[in-house]
C-alpha positions as CSV (number, residue, x, y, z in Angstrom):
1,X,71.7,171.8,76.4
2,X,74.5,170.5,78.5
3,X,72.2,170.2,81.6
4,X,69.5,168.1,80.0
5,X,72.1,165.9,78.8
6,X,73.1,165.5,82.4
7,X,69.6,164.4,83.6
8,X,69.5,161.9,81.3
9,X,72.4,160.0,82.1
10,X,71.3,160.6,85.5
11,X,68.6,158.6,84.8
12,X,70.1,156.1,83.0
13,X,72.2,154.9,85.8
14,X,69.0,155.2,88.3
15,X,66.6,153.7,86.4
16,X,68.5,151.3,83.7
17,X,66.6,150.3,81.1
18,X,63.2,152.0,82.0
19,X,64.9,155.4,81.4
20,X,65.5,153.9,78.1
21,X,62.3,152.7,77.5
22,X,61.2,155.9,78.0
23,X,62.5,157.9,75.4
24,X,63.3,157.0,72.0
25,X,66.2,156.0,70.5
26,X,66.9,159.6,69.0
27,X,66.8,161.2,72.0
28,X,68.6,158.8,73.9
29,X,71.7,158.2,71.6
30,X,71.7,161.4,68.5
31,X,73.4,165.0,70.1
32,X,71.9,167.3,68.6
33,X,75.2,170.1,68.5
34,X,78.2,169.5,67.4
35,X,81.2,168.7,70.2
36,X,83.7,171.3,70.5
37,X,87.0,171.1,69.1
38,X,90.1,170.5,70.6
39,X,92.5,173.6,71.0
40,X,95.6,173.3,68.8
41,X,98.1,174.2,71.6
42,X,97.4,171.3,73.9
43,X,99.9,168.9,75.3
44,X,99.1,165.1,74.1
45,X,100.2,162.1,75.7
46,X,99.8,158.2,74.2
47,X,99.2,159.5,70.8
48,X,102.6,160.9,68.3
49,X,99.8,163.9,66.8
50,X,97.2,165.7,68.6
51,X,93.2,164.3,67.8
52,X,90.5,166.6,66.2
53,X,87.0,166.3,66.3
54,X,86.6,165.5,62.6
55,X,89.3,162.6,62.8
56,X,87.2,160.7,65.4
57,X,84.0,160.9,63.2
58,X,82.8,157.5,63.0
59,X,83.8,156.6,66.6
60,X,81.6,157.2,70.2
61,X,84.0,159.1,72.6
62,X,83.9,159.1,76.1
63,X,85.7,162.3,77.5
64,X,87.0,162.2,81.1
65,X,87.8,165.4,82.8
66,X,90.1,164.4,86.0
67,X,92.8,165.5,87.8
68,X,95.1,163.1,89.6
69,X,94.6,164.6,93.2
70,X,91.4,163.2,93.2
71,X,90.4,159.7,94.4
72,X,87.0,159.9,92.6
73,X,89.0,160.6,89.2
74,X,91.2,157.8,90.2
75,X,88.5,155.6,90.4
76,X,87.0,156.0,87.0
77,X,90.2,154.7,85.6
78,X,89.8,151.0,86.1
79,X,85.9,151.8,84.7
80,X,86.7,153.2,81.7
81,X,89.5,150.5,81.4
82,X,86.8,147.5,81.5
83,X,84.8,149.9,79.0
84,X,88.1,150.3,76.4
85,X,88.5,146.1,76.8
86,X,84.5,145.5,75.8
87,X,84.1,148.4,73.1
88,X,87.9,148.6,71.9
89,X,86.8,148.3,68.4
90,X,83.7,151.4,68.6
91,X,84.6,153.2,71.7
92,X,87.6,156.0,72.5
93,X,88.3,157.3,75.5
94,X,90.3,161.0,76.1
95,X,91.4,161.7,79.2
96,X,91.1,165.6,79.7
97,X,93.3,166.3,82.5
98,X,92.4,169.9,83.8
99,X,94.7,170.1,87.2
100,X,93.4,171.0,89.9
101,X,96.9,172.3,91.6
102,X,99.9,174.0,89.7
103,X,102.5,171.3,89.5
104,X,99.4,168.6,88.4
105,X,99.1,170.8,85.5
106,X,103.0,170.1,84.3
107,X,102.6,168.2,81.2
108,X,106.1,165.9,82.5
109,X,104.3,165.2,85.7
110,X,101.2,164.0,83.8
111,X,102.9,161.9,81.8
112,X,104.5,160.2,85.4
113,X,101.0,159.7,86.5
114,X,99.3,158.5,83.4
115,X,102.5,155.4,83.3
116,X,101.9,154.9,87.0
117,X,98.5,154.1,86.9
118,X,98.8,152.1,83.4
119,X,96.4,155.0,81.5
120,X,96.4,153.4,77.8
121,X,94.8,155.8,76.0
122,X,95.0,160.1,74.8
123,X,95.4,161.9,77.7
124,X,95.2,166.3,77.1
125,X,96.7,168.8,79.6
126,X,94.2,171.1,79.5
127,X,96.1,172.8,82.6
128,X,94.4,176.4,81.2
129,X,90.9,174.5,81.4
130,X,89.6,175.2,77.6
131,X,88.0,171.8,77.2
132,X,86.5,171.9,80.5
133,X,85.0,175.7,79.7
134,X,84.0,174.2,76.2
135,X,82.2,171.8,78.0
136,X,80.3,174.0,81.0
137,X,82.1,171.5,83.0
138,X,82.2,172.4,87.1
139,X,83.1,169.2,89.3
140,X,85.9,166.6,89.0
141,X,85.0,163.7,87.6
142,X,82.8,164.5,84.6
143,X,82.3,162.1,81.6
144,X,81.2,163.3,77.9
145,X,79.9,161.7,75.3
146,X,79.9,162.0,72.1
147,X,78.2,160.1,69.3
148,X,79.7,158.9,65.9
149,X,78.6,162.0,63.5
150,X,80.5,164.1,66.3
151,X,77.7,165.8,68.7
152,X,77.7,165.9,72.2
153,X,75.2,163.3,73.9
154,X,75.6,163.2,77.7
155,X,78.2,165.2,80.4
156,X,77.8,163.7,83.6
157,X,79.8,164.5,86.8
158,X,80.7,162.0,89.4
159,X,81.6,158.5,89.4
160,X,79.6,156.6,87.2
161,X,79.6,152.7,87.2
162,X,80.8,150.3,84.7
163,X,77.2,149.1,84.1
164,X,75.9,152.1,83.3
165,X,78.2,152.6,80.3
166,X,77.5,149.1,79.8
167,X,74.1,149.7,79.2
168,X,74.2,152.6,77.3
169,X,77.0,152.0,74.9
170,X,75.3,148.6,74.2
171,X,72.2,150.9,73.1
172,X,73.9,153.3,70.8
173,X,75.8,150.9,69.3
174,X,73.5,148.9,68.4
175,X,71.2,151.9,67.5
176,X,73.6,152.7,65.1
177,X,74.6,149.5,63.5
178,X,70.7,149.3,62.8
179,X,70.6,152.7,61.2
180,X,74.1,152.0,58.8
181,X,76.7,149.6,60.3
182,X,79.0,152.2,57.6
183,X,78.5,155.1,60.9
184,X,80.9,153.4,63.3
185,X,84.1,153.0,62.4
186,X,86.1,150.0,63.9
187,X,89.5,151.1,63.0
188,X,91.4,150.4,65.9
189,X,93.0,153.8,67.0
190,X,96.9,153.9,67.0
191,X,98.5,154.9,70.4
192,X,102.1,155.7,71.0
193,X,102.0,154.7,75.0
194,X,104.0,156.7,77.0
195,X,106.7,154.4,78.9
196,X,106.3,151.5,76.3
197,X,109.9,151.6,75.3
198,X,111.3,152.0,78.8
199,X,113.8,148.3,79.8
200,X,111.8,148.6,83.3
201,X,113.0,149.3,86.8
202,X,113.3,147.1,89.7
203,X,110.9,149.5,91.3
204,X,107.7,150.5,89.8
205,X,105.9,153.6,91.6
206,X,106.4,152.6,95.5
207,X,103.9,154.2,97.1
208,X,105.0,153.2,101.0
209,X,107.7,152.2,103.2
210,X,107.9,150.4,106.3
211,X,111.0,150.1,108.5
212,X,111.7,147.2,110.9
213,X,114.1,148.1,113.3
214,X,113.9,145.2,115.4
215,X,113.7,142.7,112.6
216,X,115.9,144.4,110.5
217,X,113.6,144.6,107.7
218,X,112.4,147.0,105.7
219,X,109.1,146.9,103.6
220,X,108.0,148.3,100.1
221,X,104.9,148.5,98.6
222,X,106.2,148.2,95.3
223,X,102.7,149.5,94.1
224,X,102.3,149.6,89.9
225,X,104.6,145.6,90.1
226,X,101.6,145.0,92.2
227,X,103.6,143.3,95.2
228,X,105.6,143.6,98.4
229,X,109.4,143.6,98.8
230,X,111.0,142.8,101.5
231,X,114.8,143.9,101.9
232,X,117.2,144.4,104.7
233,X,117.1,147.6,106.5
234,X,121.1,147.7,106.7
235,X,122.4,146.0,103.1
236,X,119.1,146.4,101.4
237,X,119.7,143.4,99.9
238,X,116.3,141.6,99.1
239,X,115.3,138.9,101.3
240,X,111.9,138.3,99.9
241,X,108.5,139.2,98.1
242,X,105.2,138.7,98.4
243,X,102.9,138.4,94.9
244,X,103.6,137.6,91.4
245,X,103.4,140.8,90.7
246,X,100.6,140.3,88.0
247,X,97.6,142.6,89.0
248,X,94.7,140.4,90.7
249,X,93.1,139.3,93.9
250,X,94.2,136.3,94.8
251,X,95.3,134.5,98.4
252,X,97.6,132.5,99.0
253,X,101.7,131.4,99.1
254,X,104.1,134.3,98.4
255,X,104.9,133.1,94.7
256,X,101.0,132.5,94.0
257,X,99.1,135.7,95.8
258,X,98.2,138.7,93.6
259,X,97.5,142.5,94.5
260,X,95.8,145.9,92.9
261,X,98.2,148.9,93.6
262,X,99.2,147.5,97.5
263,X,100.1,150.6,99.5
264,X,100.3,151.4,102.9
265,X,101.5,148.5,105.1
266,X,101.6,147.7,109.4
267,X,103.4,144.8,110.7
268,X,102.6,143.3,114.2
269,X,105.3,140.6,114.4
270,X,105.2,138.1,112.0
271,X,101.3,139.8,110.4
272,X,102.2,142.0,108.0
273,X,99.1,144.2,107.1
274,X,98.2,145.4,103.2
275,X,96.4,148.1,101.6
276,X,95.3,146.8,98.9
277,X,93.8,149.6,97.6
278,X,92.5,148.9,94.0
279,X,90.9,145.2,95.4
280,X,89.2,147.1,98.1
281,X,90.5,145.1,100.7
282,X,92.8,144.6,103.6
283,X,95.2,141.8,103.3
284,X,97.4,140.0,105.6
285,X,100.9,138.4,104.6
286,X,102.3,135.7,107.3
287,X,105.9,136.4,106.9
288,X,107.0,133.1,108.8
289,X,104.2,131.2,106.8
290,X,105.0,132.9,103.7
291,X,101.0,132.9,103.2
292,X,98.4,135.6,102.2
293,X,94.8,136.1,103.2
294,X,92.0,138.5,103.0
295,X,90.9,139.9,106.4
296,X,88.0,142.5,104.8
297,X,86.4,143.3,101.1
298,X,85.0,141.8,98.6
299,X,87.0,143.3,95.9
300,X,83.8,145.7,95.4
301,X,84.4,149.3,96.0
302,X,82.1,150.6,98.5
303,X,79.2,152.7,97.0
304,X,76.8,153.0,100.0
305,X,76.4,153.3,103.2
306,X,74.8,150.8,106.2
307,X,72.6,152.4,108.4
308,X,73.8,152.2,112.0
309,X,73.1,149.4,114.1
310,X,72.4,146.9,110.9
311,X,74.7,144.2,111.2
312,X,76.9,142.5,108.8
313,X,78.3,139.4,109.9
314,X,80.8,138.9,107.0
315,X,83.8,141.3,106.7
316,X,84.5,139.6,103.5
317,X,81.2,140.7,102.3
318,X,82.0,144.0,102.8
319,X,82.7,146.6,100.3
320,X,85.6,148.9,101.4
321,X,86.3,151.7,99.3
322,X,89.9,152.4,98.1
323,X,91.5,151.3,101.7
324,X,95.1,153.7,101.2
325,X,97.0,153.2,104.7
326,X,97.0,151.1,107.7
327,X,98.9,152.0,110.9
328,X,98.4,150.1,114.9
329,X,98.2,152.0,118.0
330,X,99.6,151.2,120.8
331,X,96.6,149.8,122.1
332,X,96.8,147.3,119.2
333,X,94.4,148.5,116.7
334,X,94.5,149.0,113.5
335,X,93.5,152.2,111.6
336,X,92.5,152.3,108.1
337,X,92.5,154.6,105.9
338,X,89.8,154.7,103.1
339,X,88.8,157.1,100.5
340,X,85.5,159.7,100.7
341,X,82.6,159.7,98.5
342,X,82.5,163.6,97.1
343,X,82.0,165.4,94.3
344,X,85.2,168.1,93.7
345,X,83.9,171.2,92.4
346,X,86.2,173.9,91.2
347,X,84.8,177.4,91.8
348,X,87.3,180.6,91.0
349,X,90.4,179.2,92.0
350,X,88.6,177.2,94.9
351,X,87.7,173.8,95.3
352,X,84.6,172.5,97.5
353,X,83.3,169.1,98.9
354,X,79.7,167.6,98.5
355,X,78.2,166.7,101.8
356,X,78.0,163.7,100.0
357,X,80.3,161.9,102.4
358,X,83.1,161.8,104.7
359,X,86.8,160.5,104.7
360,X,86.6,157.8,106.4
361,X,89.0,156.4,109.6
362,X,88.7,152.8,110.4
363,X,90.2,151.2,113.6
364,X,90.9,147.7,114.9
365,X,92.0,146.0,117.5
366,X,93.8,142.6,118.5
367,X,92.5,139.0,117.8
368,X,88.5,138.2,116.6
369,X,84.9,138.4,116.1
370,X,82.1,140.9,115.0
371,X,79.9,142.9,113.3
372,X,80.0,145.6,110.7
373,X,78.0,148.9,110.5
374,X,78.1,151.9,108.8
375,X,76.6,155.5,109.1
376,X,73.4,156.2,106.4
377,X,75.2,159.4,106.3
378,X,77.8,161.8,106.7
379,X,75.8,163.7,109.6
380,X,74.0,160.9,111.3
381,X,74.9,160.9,115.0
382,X,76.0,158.0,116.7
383,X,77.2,156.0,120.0
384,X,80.7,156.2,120.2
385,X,81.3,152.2,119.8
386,X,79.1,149.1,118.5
387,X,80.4,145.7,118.8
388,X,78.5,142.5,118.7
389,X,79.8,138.3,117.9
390,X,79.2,136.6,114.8
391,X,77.8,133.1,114.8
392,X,80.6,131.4,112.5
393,X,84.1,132.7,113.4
394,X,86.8,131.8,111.2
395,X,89.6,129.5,111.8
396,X,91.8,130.2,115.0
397,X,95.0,130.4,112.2
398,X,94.0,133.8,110.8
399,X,91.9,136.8,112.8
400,X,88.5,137.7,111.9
401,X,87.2,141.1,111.9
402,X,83.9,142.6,113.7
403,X,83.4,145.9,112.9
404,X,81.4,148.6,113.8
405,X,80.9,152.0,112.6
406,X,81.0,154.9,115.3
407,X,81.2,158.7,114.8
408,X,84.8,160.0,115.6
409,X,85.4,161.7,119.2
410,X,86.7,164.8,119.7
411,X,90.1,163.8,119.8
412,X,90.4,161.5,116.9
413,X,88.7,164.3,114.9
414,X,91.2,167.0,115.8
415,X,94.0,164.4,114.5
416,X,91.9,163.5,111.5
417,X,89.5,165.9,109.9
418,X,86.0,167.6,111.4
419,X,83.8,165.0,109.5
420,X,86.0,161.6,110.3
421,X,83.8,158.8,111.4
422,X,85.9,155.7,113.0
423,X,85.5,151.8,112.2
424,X,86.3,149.9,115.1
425,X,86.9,146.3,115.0
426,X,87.8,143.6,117.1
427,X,89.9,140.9,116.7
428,X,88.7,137.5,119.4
């Protein structure tokens, strides 16, 4: 049952609303066997009492079986988070955490995680993996579904788009509301958010560092207050910091620009180079200027890849995906860090990667101009280096990236991992 639920959501998201077209609304949006039920000795976070299967009846829930190791699974929170804003008053989401590593499974851990990256709905340790057996499920992330009379609709695995659950939540409701608006039940769900009581900390999750010896200065990605401190490296006394600290994606002065879970950081005198991982992009704070600008992303994750040798002549056209850490060579480059495309699969105690795609290692060097490619795949051989101008180079202030993708030599692979591919980019 489970794997013809599957292909349909598969096709779904591929084919939008043909897929719909093609099959009625029964099949598309009725399950036609009850949802399992939640074991009784689970661990529940956000809610004061565990949740059962008959209590949810009237409301479409979107199970989502993660573990916090995994980039893909942190991915899908943001998705699900734009889902909970549009469908808040039909839709519940449960986070079925089934750990993929011993000390992930610790129900105190997990409730660190689910505060750190601002999880606001039930979350279940299901450390032993019962829900994910119920389920037949096999790959981190998978979504259920589950319709308002309490059957299972879809189980999906990987990272599915906002658009898709758009579409398809859109359908059932409506399907639904057409049938008896009395099946869905808008009763807001109450939560008991873990961390809501806390007074707050200066620090909020920092996920990097960055000493200055010679300037004395010292750099933290103060990551979940969504901004930079600056302090001194002796008295630690703060000197300054850059963003409001309200989560968004915005340039400009220190007490204006905004940031999505900043993280790791490079400085190259007075450039100070950001991670900004949740915006997808790489941003630069002027620390004499006390301005911030985007050097690459368009605040899109990255879904695809560019064939090699197509050009892209915009780096701020370009959707990076989940950029985590930055660091210069001493040839004045700058490597970045950005996250793989793969599905995790666990397999007896084992875990495996898709071929799907590789982690990817970007590089960068000194001042600007360029182009951007990217492999069509994670086994497509390349030259070791394509660089080529752009016709409109940006103003001499702030550097402008040309990138190229390249498949990583020897050496860099034996520092990074066997399937590495290397962005390099020049700066003019």
């Amino acid at each position: 049952m489970f794997k013809k639920l599957s292909l349909l959501l598969m096709m779904l998201i591929a084919l939008g609303g043909l897929a719909q077209a093609q099959r009625s609304p029964q099949e598309l949006y009725e399950g036609q066997a009850a949802a399992p039920e939640f074991p009784a000795d689970l661990d529940w976070i956000n809610v004061d009492n565990p949740l059962t299967m008959n209590g949810l009846l009237g409301k479409i829930v979107i199970l989502d079986f993660w573990t916090y190791g995994c980039i893909n699974c942190l991915h899908i929170i943001p998705i699900l988070e734009q889902v909970e804003q549009k469908f808040a008053e039909e839709v519940v989401v449960i986070g079925v955490h089934s750990a993929k590593f011993e000390t992930e499974g610790q129900t105190e851990n997990l409730r660190q995680i689910v505060q750190r990256y601002e999880v606001h709905h039930p979350v279940i340790n299901d450390h032993q993996f019962a829900v994910w057996n119920s389920w037949g499920v096999n790959a981190w992330p998978t979504v259920g579904i589950i319709d308002p009379r309490g059957n299972a609709v879809i189980r999906q695995s990987g990272e599915i788009p906002f658009e898709a659950f758009d579409n398809y939540l859109s359908g059932m409701i409506g399907y639904y509301d057409d049938l008896d608006e009395g099946i869905i039940d808008r009763t807001p769900l109450e939560l008991a958010l873990e961390g809501a009581g806390d007074p707050g900390t200066p620090l909020l999750y920092p996920g990097k560092v960055l000493a200055d010896e010679a300037g004395k200065r010292l750099f933290i990605a103060d990551s979940s207050h969504n901004r930079i401190v600056i302090a001194d490296l002796s008295s630690y006394e703060v000197l300054d910091i850059i963003g409001t600290s309200a989560r968004g994606f915005d340039d400009g002065g220190f007490d204006s620009a905004t940031f999505d879970k900043p993280q790791g950081m490079a400085l190259d005198g007075d450039l100070l180079y950001i991670a900004d991982v949740n915006n997808h992009a790489i941003r630069a704070a002027d620390l004499a200027a006390r301005e911030v600008i985007t050097l690459a992303g368009n605040g899109i994750m990255g879904r695809s890849r560019i064939e090699f040798g197509r050009s892209v002549a915009n780096a701020l056209g370009v959707s990076l995906r989940s950029p985590w850490d930055v660091e210069l060579d001493d040839a004045g480059r700058l490597h970045i860090r950005t996250s793989s495309i793969f599905t995790s699969r666990r397999r007896r105690r084992s875990t495996r990667r898709s071929a799907m795609g590789a982690r990817l290692i970007s590089t960068m060097s000194a001042w600007p101009t360029a182009n951007w490619r990217s492999p069509a795949d994670s086994t497509t051989p390349a030259p070791a280096n394509f660089i080529s101008p752009i016709a409109n180079p940006a103003p001499s202030a702030w550097p402008t990236l040309r990138m190229t993708w390249s498949r990583s030599s020897p050496a860099r692979q034996r520092t990074a991992s066997s399937t590495s591919t290397i962005l390099t980019a020049n700066w003019a």
